[in-house]
C-alpha positions in Angstrom: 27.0 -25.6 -33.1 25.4 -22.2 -32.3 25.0 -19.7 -35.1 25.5 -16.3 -34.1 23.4 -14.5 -36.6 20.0 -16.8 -37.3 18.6 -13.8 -38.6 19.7 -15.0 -41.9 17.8 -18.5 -41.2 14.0 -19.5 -41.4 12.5 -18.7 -38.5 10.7 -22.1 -37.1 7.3 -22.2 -38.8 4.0 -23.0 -36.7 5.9 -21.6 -33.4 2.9 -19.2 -32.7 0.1 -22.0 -32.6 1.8 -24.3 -30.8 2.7 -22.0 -27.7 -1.1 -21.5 -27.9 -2.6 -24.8 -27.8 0.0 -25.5 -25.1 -0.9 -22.3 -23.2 -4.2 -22.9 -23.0 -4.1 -26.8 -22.1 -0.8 -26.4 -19.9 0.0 -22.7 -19.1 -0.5 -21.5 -15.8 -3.8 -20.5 -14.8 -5.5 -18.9 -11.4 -2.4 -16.5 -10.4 -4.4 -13.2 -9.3 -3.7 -11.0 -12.4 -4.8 -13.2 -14.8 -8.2 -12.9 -16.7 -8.0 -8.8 -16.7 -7.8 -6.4 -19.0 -7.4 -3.4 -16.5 -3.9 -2.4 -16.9 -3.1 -0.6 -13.9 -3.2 -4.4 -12.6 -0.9 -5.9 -15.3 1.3 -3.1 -14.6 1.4 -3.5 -11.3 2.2 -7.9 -11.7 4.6 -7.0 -13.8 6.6 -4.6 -12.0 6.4 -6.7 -9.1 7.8 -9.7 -11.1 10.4 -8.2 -12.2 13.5 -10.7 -11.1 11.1 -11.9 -8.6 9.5 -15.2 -8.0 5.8 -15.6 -8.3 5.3 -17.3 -4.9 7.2 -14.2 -3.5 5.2 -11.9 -5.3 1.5 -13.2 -5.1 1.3 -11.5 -1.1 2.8 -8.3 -2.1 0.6 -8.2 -4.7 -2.8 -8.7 -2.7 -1.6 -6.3 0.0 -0.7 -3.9 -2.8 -4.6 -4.2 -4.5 -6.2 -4.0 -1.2 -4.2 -0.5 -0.2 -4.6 0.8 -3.3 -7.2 -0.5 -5.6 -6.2 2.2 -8.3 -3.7 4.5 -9.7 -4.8 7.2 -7.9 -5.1 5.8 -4.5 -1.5 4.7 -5.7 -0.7 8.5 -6.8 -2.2 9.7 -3.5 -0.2 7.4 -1.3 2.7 9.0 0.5 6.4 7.2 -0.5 6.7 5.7 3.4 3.5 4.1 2.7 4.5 2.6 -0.6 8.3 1.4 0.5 6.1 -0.4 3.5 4.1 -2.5 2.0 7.3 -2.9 -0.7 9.3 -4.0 2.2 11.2 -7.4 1.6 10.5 -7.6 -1.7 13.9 -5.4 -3.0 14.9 -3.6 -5.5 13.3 -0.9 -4.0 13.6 1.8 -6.9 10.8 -0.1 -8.8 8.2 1.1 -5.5 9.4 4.1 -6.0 9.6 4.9 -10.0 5.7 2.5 -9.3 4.7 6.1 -7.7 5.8 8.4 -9.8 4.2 6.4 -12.6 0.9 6.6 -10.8 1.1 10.3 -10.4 2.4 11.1 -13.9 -0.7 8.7 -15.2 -2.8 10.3 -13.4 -1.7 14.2 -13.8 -0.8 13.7 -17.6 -3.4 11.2 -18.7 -6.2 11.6 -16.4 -5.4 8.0 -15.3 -5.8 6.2 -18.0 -2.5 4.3 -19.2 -1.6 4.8 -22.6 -3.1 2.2 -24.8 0.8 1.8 -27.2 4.2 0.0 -26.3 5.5 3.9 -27.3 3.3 5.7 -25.0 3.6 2.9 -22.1 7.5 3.3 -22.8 8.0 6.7 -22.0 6.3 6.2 -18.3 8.7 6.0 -15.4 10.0 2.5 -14.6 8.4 1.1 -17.7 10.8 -0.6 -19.9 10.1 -2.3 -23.4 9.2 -5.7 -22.3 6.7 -3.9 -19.4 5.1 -2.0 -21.9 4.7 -5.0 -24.1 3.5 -6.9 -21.8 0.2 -4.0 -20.9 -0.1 -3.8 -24.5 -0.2 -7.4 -25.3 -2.3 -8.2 -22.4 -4.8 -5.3 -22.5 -5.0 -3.6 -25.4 -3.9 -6.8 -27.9 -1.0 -5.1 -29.5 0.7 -7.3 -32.0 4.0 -7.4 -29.6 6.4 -9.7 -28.1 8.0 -9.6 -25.0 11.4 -9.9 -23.8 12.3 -10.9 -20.3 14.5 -13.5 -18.8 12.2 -16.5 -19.5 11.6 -15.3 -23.2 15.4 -15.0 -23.4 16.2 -18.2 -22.8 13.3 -19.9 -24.6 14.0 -17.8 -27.8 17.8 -18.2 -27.7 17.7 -22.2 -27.0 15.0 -22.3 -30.3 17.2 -20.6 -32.6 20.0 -21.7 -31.1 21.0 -17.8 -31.1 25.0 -17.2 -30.7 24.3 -13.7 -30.2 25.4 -12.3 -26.8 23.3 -10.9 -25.0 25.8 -8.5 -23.0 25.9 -6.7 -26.1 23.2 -4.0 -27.0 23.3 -4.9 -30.7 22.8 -8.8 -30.3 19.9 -7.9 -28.0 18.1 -6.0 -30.3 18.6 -8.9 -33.5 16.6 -11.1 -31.0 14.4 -8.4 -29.8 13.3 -7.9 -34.0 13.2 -12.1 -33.9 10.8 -12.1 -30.8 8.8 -9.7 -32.9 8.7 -12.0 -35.8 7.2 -14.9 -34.1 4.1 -13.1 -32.9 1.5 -14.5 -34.8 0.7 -12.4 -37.7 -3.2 -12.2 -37.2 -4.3 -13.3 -34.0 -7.6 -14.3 -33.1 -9.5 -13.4 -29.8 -7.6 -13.7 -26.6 -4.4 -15.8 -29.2 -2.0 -12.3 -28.2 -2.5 -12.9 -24.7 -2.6 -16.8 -24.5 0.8 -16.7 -26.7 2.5 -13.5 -24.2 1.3 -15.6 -21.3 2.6 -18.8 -23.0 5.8 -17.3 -23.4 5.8 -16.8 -20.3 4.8 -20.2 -18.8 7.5 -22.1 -20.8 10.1 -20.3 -19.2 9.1 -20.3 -16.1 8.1 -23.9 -15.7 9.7 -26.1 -18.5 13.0 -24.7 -20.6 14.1 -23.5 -17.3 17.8 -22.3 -16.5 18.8 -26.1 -15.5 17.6 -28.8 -16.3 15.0 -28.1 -18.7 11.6 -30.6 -19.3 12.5 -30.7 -23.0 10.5 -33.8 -23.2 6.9 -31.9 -21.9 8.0 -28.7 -24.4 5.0 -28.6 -27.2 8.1 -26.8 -29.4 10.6 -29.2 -28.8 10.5 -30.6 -32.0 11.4 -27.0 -33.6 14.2 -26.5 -31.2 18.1 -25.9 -32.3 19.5 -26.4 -29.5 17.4 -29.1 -28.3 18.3 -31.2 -31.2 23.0 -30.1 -30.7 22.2 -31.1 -27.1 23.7 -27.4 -26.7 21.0 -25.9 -24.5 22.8 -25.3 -21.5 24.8 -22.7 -23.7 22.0 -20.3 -23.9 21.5 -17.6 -23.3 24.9 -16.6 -24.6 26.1 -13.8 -21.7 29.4 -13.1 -21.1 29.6 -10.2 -19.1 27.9 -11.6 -16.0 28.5 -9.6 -12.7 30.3 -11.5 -9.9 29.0 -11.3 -6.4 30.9 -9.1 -3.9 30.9 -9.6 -0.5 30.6 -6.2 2.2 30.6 -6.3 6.0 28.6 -4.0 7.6 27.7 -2.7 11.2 24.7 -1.9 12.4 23.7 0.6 15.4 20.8 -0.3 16.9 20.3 2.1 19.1 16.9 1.2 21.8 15.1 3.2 24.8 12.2 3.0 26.7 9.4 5.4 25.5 6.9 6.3 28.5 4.5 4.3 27.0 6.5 1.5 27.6 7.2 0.5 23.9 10.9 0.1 22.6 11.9 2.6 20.8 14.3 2.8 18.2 16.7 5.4 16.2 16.0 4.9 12.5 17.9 6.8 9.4 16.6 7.3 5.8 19.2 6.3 3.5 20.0 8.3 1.1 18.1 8.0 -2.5 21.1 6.1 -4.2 22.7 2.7 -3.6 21.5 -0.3 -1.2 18.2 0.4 0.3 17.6 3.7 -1.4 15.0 5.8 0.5 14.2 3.1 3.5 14.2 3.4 7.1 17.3 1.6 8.7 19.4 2.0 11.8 22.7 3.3 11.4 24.9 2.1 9.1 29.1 1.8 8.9 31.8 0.0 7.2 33.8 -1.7 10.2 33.6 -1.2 14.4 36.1 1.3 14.4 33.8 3.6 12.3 31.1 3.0 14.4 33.2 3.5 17.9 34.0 6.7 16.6 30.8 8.5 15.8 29.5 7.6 19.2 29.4 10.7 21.5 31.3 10.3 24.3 28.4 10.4 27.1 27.2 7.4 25.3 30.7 5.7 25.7 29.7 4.5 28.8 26.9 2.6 28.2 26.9 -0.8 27.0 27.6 -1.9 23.3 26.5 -5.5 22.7 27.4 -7.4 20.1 24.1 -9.3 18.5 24.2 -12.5 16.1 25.5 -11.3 12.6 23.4 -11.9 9.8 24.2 -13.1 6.0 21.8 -11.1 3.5 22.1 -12.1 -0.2 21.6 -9.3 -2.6 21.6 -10.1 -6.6 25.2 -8.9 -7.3 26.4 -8.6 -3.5 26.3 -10.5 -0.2 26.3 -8.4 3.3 27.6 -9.8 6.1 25.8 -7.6 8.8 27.2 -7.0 12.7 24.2 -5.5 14.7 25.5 -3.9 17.5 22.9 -3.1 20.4 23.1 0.5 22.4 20.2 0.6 25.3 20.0 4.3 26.1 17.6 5.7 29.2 14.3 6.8 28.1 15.4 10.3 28.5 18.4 9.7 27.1 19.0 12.3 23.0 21.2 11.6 20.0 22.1 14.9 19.6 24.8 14.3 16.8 22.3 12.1 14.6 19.2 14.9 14.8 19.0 15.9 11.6 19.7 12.5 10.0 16.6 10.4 11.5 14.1 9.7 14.0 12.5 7.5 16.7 10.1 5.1 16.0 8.2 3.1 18.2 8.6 -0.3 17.9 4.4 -0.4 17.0 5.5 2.4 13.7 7.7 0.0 12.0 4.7 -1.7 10.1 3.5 1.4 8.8 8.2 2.4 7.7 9.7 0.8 4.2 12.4 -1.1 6.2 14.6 -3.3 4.9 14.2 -7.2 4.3 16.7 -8.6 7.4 16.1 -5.2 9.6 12.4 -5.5 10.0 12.7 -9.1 11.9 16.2 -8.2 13.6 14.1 -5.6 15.6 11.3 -7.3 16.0 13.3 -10.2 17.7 14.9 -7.7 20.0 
């Protein structure tokens, strides 16, 4: 039976020290941003992690290093660079608020991050776990996280009944987290027990089917010993999926060079693929059919193989629709909403995830 305040219980004794030793005999080990102290690369993991797999992340994050080695190669970039190399790893406002961090680091606090979970707090795109994690991790701040992982892990100990749709139940387990950082920690304990919390998440009390049995704090765990862990995190404002169809002008010609070219629109700063490059966009054929001047009637519209595109919350069913032009051919009602791009630019454009390989394959 779940307890929705376990504030008012002891909180499970020897919690800290476990997660260590387990951390440091079990814990994952060798990923790219481990073993550093610099935090303009634990920022830059972390924002990259954010609701994104590791095995996703780890190339982004390499390509990311090698183009910009520090925040102010990162605060020099220019935003199409940044949204480029973001490209196909979504939720593309974090590449963007990850620049205007940079530059606010670097014109503020002569980039150098601030060394608090306050000062880290206030920076853009920084949130509390974030800016627990640099502090943890870099400057050993006596902090916990928060994330997903930690959630669960937390919530399944306590067997907290709090839900966590609800501002004030998020901050009881927030002060609980906080709790159960070890009061004096020794050495590298802060980050072996934030990357610990971490690990356990990630790799054994996972969403299903958790490896109770390989958990070093099973022993401790509520909801482990009710058989109730499938019943946390408590969340019950959870977001259903939508579903959107979507068409898709692609719109081709032949530049002299002999290269495709194609017509490409930034989308506007708000909504799905804020800021990237993108070929026309429109809610049904009819829309489309009707922006199309009428000298381009004439030429032929062909319907490509529609493509399925999961998003967290939404699921777009997308039409492309293919318009060859002549190579002197002008869009003179989309001027001021795009440009051409060689087929040879796209690399160096933030595209999105499924338009990147649709024009390649064409």
């Amino acid at each position: 039976m779940s307890r929705a305040a376990p504030a008012a219980e002891p909180l499970p004794s020897g919690f800290a020290q476990a997660l260590i030793r387990w951390q440091r005999a079990h814990g994952r080990s060798g990923l790219p941003w481990q073993g550093t102290r610099d935090p303009y690369v634990v920022w830059l993991s972390e924002i990259m992690l954010q609701q994104t797999q590791v095995s996703a992340v780890v190339p982004y994050f390499h390509r990311f290093l090698q183009r910009f080695p520090d925040v102010h190669a990162l605060a020099a970039a220019s935003e199409d660079e940044v949204l480029s190399l973001w490209s196909g790893l979504g939720y593309y406002s974090r590449a963007r608020n990850l620049q205007r961090c940079a530059q606010l680091v670097v014109q503020e606090h002569a980039g150098e991050f601030p060394r608090s979970v306050e000062g880290l707090a206030k920076l853009p795109g920084i949130g509390q776990t974030t800016a627990a994690a640099i502090a943890a991790f870099c400057f050993g701040e006596k902090v916990s996280i928060l994330d997903g992982n930690v959630r669960r892990v937390l919530t399944r100990l306590m067997a907290f009944g709090g839900d966590q749709s609800n501002v004030a139940a998020q901050r009881a387990l927030w002060n609980l987290a906080q709790k159960l950082v070890p009061a004096d920690p020794l050495g590298d304990d802060m980050t072996a027990y934030t990357q610990g919390l971490m690990d356990l998440g990630a790799t054994v009390c996972t969403r299903t089917r958790p490896k109770c049995l390989h958990c070093p704090v099973c022993e401790m765990c509520e909801a482990r010993k009710s058989g109730t862990q499938a019943q946390f995190p408590v969340k019950t404002g959870r977001t259903l999926k939508r579903h959107e169809s979507w068409w898709l002008l692609l719109v081709r010609r032949q530049h002299p060079s002999g290269q495709a070219q194609w017509w490409l629109e930034r989308r506007s700063a708000n909504g799905i693929w804020a800021g990237l490059y993108c070929p026309p966009v429109y809610g049904s054929e009819t829309a489309l059919n009707s922006t199309l001047e009428r000298s381009l009637l004439d030429q032929q519209l062909t319907a490509c193989e529609a493509i399925t595109h999961q998003l967290t919350h939404r699921e777009l069913r997308l039409q492309p629709m293919l318009l060859d032009l002549p190579a002197t051919s002008t869009l003179s009602s989309f001027q001021e909403n795009g440009r051409w791009a060689l087929a040879s630019e796209l690399g160096d454009l933030g595209l999105p995830a499924p338009i990147r390989p649709l024009l390649a394959g064409l």
